[in-house]
C-alpha positions in Angstrom: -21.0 -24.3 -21.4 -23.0 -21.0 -21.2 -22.2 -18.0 -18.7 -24.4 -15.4 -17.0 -22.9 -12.1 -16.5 -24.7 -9.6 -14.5 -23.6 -6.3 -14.5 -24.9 -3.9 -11.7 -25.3 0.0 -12.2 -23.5 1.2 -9.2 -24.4 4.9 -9.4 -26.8 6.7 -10.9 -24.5 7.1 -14.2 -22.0 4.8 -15.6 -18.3 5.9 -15.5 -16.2 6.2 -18.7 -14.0 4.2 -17.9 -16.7 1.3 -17.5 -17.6 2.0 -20.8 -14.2 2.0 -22.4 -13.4 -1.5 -21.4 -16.8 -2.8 -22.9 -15.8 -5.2 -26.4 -12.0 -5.6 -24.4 -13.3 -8.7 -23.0 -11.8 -12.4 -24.1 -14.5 -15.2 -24.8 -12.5 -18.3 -24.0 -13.3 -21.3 -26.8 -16.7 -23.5 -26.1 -18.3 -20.9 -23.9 -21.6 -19.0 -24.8 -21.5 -15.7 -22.2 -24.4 -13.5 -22.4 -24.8 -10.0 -20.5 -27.6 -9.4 -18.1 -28.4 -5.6 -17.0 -29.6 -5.7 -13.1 -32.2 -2.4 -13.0 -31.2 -2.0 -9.5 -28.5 -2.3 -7.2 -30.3 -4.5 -4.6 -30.3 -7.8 -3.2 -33.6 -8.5 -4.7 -32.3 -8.1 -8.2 -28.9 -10.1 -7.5 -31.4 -12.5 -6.2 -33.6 -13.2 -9.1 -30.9 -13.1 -11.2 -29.4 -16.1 -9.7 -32.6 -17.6 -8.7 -34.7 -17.1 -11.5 -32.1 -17.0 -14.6 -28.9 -18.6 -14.1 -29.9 -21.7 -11.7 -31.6 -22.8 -14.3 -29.9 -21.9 -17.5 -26.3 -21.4 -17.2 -23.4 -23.1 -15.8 -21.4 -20.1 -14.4 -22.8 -16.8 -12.8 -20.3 -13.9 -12.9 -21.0 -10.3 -11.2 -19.6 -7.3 -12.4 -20.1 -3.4 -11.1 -20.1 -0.3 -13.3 -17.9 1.4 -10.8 -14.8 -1.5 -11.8 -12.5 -1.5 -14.3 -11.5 -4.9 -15.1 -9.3 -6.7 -17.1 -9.8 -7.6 -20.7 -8.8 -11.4 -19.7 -11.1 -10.8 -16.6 -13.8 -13.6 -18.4 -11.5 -15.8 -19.8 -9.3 -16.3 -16.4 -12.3 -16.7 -14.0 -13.8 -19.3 -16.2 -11.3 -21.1 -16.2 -11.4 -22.2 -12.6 -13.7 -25.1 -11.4 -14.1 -24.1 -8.1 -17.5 -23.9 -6.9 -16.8 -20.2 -5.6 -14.3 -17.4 -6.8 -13.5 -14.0 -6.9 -10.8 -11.9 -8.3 -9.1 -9.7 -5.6 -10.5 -6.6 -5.4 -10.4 -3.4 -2.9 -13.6 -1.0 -1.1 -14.3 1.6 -3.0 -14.0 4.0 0.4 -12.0 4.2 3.1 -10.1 2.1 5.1 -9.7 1.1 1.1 -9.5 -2.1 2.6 -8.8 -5.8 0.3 -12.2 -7.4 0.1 -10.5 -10.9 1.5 -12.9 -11.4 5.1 -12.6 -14.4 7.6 -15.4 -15.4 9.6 -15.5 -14.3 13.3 -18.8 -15.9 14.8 -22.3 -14.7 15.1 -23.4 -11.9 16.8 -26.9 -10.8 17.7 -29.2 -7.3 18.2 -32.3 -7.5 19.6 -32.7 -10.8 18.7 -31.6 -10.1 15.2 -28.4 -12.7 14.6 -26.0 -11.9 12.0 -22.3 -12.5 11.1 -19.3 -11.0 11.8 -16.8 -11.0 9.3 -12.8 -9.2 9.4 -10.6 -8.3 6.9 -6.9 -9.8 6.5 -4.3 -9.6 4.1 -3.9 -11.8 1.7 -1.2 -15.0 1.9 1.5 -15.0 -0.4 -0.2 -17.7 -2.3 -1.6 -16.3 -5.4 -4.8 -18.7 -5.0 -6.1 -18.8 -1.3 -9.1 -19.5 0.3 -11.2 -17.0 2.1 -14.9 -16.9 4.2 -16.5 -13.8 2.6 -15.4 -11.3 -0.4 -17.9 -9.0 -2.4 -20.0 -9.5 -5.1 -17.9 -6.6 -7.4 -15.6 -9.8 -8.9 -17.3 -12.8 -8.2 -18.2 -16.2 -9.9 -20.6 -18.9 -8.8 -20.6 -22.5 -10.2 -24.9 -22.2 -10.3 -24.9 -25.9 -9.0 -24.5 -24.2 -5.6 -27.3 -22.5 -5.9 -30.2 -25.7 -6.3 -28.9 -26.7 -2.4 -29.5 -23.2 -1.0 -32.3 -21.9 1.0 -33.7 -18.5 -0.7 -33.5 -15.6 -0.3 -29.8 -15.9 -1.7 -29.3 -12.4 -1.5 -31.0 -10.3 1.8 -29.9 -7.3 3.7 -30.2 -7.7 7.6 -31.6 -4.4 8.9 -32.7 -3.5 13.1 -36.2 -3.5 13.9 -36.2 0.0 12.9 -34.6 -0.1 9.5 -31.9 2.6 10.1 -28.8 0.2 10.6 -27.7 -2.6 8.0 -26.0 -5.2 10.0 -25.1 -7.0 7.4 -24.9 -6.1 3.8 -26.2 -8.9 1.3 -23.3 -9.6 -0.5 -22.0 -10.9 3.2 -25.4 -12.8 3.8 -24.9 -15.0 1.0 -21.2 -15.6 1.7 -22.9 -16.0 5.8 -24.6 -19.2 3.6 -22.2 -20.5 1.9 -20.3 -20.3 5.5 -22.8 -22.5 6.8 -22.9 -24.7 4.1 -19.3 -25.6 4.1 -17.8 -23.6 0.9 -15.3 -21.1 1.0 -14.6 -19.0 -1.5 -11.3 -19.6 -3.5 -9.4 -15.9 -4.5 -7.1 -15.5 -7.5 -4.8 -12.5 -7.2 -3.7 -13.0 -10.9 -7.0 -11.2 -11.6 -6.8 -7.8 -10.3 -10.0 -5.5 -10.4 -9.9 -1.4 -9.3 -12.6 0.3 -8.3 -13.4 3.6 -9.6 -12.9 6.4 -6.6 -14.3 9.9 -6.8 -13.1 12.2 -3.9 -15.3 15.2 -3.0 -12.9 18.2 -2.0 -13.8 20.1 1.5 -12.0 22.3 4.1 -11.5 18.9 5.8 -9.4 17.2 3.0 -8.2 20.4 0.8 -4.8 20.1 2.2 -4.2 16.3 1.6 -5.8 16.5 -1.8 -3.3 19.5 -2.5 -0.2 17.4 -1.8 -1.5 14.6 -4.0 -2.3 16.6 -6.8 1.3 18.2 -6.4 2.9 15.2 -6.3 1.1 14.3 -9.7 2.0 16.9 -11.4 6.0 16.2 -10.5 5.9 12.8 -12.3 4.8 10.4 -9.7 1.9 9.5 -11.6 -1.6 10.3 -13.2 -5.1 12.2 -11.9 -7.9 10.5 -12.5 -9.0 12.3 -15.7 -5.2 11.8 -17.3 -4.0 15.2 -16.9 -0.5 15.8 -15.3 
């Protein structure tokens, strides 16, 4: 069995922390995994990585973000699922910081544009549950999905004048596999974190100031490790 992994460059750099978890990573036994660099982070490269690469030569297709730390049994754990679709549970990296678990609410349209609506909820008790729409950041694709899908897999839906995304792509694809009948099965034994960086203003000096003050009395650790 042979695994795509496609790793997506965030931000303009790659954080440390990415790069410290690189070589942590468990290879479960009769798999071949290989890593595949996207140059951008767009829907046209997530889209000729699953339409051009691993449709044809892979079994599984995992994503993974430079702005994630994930597990060193992240691999292992997600390939051993069989469901077509699955993601790890993961959170936004900005506010409402909300758990990347979405229901589908129905179609809405702009201007003749049609796109879907999809809302957050919190997830069941159930460590493995079923949901509409998650991101990309933690996700795995059986590829076999892929050969009964009209392209483009991946597509952003803009208005006429460009200037408002109605949809992200990562939610057009999950908008497909809506249509097509799968949902997308969520194991919160895998936990991913995103990797926050907080620009200090006037605005927020005062709430970052009680956070940093309630680091440094034990309650925790900053982002760089200091106390």
């Amino acid at each position: 069995m042979k695994a795509l992994i496609g790793v997506s460059k965030s931000r303009e750099w790659v954080e440390s922390e990415w790069e410290d978890q690189l070589g942590s990573h468990k290879i479960p036994a009769g798999w071949q995994v290989k890593f595949g660099k996207l140059k951008q982070f767009t829907a046209a490269e997530r889209h000729n990585m699953a339409a051009n690469e691993a449709m044809w030569n892979y079994d599984r297709l995992l994503f993974m973000d430079t702005d994630q730390v994930y597990p060193p049994e992240y691999i292992e754990m997600m390939l051993a699922h069989n469901e077509p679709v699955v993601s790890a549970l993961n959170v936004s990296r900005y506010a409402p910081f909300e758990i990347c678990v979405y229901k589908f609410e129905g179609e809405h349209a702009a201007n003749e544009i049609v796109y879907p609506k999809f809302t957050a909820f919190m997830p069941p008790a159930e460590k493995i549950f079923e949901a509409d729409c998650v991101g990309t950041g933690a996700l795995m694709l059986d590829t076999s999905v892929l050969r009964n899908m009209e392209h483009p897999f991946f597509k952003d839906i803009y208005d006429y004048e460009g200037c408002l995304r109605h949809c992200p792509d990562d939610f057009y694809f999950m908008w497909k596999l809506h249509k097509a009948g799968i949902k997308v099965t969520v194991d919160q034994n895998i936990i991913v974190k995103h990797i926050a960086k907080v620009l200090v203003s006037p605005y927020n000096a005062r709430d970052l100031r009680k956070a940093w003050e309630k680091v440094n009395a034990g309650f925790g650790y900053w982002k760089d490790g200091k106390r």
